[in-house]
C-alpha positions as CSV (number, residue, x, y, z in Angstrom):
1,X,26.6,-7.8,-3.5
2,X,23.8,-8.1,-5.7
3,X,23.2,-5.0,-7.3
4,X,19.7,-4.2,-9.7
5,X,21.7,-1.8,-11.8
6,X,20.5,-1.2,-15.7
7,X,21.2,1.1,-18.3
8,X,18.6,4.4,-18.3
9,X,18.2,7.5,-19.9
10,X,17.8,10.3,-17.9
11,X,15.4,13.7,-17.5
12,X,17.3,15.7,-20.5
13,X,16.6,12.6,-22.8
14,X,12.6,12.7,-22.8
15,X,10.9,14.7,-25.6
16,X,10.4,18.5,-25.0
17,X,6.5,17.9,-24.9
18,X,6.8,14.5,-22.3
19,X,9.0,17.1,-20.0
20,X,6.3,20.1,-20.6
21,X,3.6,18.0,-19.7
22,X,5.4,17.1,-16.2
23,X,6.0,20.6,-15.6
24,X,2.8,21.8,-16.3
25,X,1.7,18.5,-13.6
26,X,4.2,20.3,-11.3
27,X,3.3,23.9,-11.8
28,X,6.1,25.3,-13.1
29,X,9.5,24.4,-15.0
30,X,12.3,22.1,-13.3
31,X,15.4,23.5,-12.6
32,X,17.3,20.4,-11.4
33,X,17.2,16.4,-12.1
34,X,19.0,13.8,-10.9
35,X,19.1,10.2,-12.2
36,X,18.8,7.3,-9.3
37,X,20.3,4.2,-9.7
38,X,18.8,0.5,-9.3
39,X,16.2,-1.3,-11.2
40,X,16.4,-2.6,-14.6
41,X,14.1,-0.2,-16.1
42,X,15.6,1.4,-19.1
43,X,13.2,4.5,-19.1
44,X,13.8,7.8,-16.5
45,X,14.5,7.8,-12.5
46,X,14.9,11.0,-11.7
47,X,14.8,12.9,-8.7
48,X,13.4,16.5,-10.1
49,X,13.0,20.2,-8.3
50,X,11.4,22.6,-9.8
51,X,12.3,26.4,-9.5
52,X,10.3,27.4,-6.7
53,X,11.2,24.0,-4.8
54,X,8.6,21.3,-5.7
55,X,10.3,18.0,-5.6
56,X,9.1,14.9,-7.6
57,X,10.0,12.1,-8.4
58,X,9.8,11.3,-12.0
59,X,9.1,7.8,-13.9
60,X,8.8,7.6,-17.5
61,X,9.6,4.8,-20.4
62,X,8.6,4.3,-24.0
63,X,7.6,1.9,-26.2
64,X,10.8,2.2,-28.0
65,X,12.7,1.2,-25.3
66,X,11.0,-1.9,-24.2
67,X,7.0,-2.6,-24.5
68,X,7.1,-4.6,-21.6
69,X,8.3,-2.0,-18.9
70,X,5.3,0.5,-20.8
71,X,3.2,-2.4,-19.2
72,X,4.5,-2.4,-16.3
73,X,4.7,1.3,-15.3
74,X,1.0,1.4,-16.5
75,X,0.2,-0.9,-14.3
76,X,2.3,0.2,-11.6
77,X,0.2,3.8,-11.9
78,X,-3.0,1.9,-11.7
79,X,-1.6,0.3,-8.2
80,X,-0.4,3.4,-7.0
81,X,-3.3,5.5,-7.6
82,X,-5.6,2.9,-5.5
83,X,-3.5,2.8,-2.4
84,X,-4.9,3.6,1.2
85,X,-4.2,7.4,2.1
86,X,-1.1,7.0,5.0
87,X,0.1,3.4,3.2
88,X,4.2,3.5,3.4
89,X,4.0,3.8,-0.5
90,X,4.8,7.1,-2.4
91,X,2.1,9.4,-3.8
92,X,1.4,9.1,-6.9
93,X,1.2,12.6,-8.1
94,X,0.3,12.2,-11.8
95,X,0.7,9.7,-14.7
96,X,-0.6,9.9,-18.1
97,X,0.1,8.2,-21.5
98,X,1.5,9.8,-24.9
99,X,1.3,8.8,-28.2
100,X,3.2,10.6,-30.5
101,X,5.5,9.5,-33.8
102,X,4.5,5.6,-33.8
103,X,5.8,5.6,-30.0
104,X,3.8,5.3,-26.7
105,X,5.3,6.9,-23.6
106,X,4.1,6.0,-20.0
107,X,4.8,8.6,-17.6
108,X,4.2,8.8,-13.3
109,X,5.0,11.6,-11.3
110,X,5.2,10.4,-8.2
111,X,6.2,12.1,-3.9
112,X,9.8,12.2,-3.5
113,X,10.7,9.9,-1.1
114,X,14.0,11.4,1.0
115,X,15.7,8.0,1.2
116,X,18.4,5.7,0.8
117,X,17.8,1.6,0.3
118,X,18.7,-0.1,2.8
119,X,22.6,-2.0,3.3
120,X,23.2,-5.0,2.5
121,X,24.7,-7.3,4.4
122,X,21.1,-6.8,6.0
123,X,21.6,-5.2,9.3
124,X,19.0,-6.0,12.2
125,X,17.1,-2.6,12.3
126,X,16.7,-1.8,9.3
127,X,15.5,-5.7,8.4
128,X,12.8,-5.1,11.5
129,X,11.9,-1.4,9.9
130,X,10.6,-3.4,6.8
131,X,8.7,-6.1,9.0
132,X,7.2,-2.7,10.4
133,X,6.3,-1.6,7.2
134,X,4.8,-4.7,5.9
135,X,2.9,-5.4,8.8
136,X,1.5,-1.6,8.2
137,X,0.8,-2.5,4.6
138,X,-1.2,-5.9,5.5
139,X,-3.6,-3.8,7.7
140,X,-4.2,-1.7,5.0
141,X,-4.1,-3.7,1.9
142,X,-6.3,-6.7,3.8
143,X,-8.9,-7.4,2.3
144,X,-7.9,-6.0,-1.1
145,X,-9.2,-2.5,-1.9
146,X,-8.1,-2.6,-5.9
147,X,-11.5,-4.6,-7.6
148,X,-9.7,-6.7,-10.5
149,X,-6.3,-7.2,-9.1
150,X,-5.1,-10.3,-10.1
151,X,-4.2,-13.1,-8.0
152,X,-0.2,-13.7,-7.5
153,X,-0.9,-17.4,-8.3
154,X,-2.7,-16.6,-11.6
155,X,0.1,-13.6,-12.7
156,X,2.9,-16.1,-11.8
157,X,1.9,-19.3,-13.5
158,X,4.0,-18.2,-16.4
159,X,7.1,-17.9,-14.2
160,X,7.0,-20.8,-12.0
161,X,7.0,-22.8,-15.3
162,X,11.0,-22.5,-15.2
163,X,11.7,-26.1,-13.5
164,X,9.4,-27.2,-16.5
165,X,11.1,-25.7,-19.0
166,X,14.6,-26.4,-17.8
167,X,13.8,-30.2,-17.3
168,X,12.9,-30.3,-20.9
169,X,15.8,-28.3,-21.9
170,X,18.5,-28.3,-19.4
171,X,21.3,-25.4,-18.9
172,X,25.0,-26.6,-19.4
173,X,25.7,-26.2,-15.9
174,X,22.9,-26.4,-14.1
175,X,23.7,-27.8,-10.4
176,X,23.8,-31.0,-10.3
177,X,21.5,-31.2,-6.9
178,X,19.1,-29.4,-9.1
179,X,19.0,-31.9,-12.4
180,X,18.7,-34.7,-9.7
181,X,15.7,-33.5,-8.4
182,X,13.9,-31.6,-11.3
183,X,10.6,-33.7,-10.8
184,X,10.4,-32.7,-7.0
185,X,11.2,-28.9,-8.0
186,X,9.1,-28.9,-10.6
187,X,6.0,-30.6,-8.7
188,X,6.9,-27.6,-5.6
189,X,6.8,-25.0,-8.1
190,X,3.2,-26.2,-9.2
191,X,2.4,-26.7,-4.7
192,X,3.8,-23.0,-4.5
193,X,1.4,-21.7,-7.2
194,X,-1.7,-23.4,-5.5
195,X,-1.4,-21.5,-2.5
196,X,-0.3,-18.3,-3.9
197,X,-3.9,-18.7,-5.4
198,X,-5.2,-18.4,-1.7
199,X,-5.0,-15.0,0.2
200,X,-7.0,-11.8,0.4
201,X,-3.5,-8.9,1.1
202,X,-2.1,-6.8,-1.6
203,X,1.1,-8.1,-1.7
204,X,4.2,-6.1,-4.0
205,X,5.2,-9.2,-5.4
206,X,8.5,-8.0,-6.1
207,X,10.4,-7.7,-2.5
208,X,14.1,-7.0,-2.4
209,X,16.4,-4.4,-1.3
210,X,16.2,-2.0,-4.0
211,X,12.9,-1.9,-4.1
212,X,13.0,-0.4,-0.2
213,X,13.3,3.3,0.8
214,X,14.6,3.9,4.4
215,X,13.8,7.7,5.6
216,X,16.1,9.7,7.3
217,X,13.7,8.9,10.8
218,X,14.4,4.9,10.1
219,X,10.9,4.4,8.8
220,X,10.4,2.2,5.5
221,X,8.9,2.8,1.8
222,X,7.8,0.6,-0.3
223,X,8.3,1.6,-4.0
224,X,8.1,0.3,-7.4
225,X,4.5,-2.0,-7.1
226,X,3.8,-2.7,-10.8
227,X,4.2,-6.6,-9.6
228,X,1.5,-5.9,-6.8
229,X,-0.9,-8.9,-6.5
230,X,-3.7,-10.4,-4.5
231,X,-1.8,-13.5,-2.3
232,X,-0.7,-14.8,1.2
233,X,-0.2,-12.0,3.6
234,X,3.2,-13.8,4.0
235,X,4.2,-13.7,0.8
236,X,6.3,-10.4,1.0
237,X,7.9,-11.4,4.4
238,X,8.9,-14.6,2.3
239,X,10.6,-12.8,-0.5
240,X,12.3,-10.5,2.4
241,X,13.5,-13.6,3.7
242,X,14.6,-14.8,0.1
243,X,16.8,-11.3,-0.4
244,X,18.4,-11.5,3.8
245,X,19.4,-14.7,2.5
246,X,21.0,-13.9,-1.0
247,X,22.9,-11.1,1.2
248,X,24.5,-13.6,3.3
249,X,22.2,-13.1,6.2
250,X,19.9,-15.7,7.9
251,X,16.2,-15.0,7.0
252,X,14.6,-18.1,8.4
253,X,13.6,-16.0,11.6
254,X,11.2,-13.9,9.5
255,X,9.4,-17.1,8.3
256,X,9.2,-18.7,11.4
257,X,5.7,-18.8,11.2
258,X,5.3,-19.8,8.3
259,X,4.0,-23.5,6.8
260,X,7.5,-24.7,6.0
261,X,5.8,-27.1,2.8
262,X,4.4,-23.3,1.4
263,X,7.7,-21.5,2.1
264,X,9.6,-24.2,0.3
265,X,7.2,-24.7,-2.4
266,X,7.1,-20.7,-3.2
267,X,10.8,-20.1,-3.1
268,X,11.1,-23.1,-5.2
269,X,8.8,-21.7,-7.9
270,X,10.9,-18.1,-8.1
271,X,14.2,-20.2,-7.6
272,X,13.7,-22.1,-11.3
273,X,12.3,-18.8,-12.7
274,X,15.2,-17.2,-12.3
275,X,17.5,-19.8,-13.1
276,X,15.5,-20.5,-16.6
277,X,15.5,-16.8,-17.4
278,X,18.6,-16.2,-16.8
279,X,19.9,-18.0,-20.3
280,X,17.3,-15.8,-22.5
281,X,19.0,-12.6,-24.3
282,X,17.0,-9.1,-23.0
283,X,17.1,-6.8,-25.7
284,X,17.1,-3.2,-23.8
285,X,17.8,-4.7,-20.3
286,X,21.3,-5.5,-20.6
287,X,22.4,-6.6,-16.8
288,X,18.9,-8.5,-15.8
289,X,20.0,-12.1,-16.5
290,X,23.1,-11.7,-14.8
291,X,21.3,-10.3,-11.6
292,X,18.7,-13.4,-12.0
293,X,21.7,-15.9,-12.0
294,X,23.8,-14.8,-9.4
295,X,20.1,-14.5,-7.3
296,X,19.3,-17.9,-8.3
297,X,22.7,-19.1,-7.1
298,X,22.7,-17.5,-4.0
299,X,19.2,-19.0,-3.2
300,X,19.3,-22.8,-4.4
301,X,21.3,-23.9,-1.4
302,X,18.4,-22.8,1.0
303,X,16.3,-25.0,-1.2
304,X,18.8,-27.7,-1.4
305,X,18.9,-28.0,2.3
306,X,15.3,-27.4,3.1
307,X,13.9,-30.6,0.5
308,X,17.0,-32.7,1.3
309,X,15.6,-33.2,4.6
């Protein structure tokens, strides 16, 4: 299985004054914290009660750890706090920044979602519990409600780059299919981008198993959004379609209705990201690359099939 599993620190490793300030956010001290797995964030995931019985849910990650995820969880706040009221998204509960010592510390408190992600293999219902969610989530995230949000084509120019990069510097073992065909991928990559400059939905971006919450009542939540971008209302049904089939699974029904040229195109341009970053070192994220090669792998033969036609 493909498993987003990093390295974290936990509740008892944030400074005293980072864990006053969420108590103070949560009206009183917590008496219980427990780290959740999945994700490659190096900074805290911990489910947290306090002693009366608040529950949170509590992200937080420092410069010192890795600058880039303090971008991200800032900009995941700023998603989070401009959702819809209803959205299948937790609340976001708090969030603030801290500067002390040289080091900047991002912090959310988010709801506490009472979940599990969902198995994979995919099964069926739960694979037709996201679809509900998603199709909840383009109803209320169509047009976009969050003024500035950048446009998925724009935020993943830099990524869908990879075929370019790896035709001017090749991997060792890069699939032979692949080296073949590097002007084709790299001229779909470029296609994909184009139209993931069109659109008016919210989309996460970011779509994949761990990223999923399934309630005890079957329903779906949609965490983790600091990808979240302005593109294709399909876009997230595509990616679900990209994880169904890294599982094993067939995720061509959910994309059915989808312009084959764009579906190719788009998978194309996340297939070569993955495969080009997966040969970089990631200080502080120890297991990403090898999560973004065995994804990559899993993924190419889809594409193989679908432009050898």
């Amino acid at each position: 299985m493909l498993r987003a599993v990093g390295v974290r620190i936990g509740w008892a490793d944030l400074p005293r004054h980072i864990r006053a300030r969420v108590e103070a956010a949560l009206g009183g001290p917590v008496a219980s914290a427990r780290s959740q797995h999945g994700g490659f964030s190096p900074g805290t995931a911990d489910r947290v009660m306090t002693r009366d019985g608040r529950r949170a849910f509590v992200k937080a990650v420092s410069t010192g750890l890795n600058p880039t995820s303090v971008a991200m969880a800032r900009r995941e706040a700023r998603v989070t706090s401009l959702m819809p009221p209803g959205a299948p998204v937790p609340r976001l509960l708090d969030a603030f920044e801290d500067d002390t010592d040289g080091e900047t510390w991002m912090v959310m408190v988010l709801e506490d979602i009472e979940g599990r992600h969902p198995h994979t293999p995919w099964t069926a219902d739960e694979v037709d519990a996201v679809l509900r969610a998603l199709r909840e989530l383009e109803l209320q995230l169509t047009p976009s409600p969050m003024p500035g949000l950048d446009r998925a084509g724009d935020r993943l120019a830099p990524q869908f780059a990879g075929w370019d990069l790896l035709a001017a510097e090749p991997m060792t073992d890069l699939h032979p299919w692949a080296r073949a065909h590097l002007d084709e991928l790299r001229a779909a990559a470029q296609r994909g981008l184009a139209v993931l400059r069109t659109g008016a939905t919210v989309a996460h971006c970011d779509l994949r198993a761990d990223n999923l919450l399934v309630r005890p009542d079957g329903r779906v939540v949609v965490v983790d959004w600091p990808a979240a971008s302005v593109a294709p209302a399909w876009l997230d049904r595509l990616q679900l379609a990209m994880d169904v089939t890294a599982h094993g699974g067939d995720g061509d029904a959910l994309i059915s209705d989808i312009d084959p040229g764009h579906a190719v195109d788009v998978w194309a341009g996340f297939t070569g990201y993955l495969l080009e970053r997966s040969r970089h070192p990631s200080p502080g994220i120890p297991f990403v690359r090898d999560f973004q090669r065995a994804l990559a792998d899993a993924l190419l033969p889809w594409l193989t099939d679908r432009m050898g036609r």
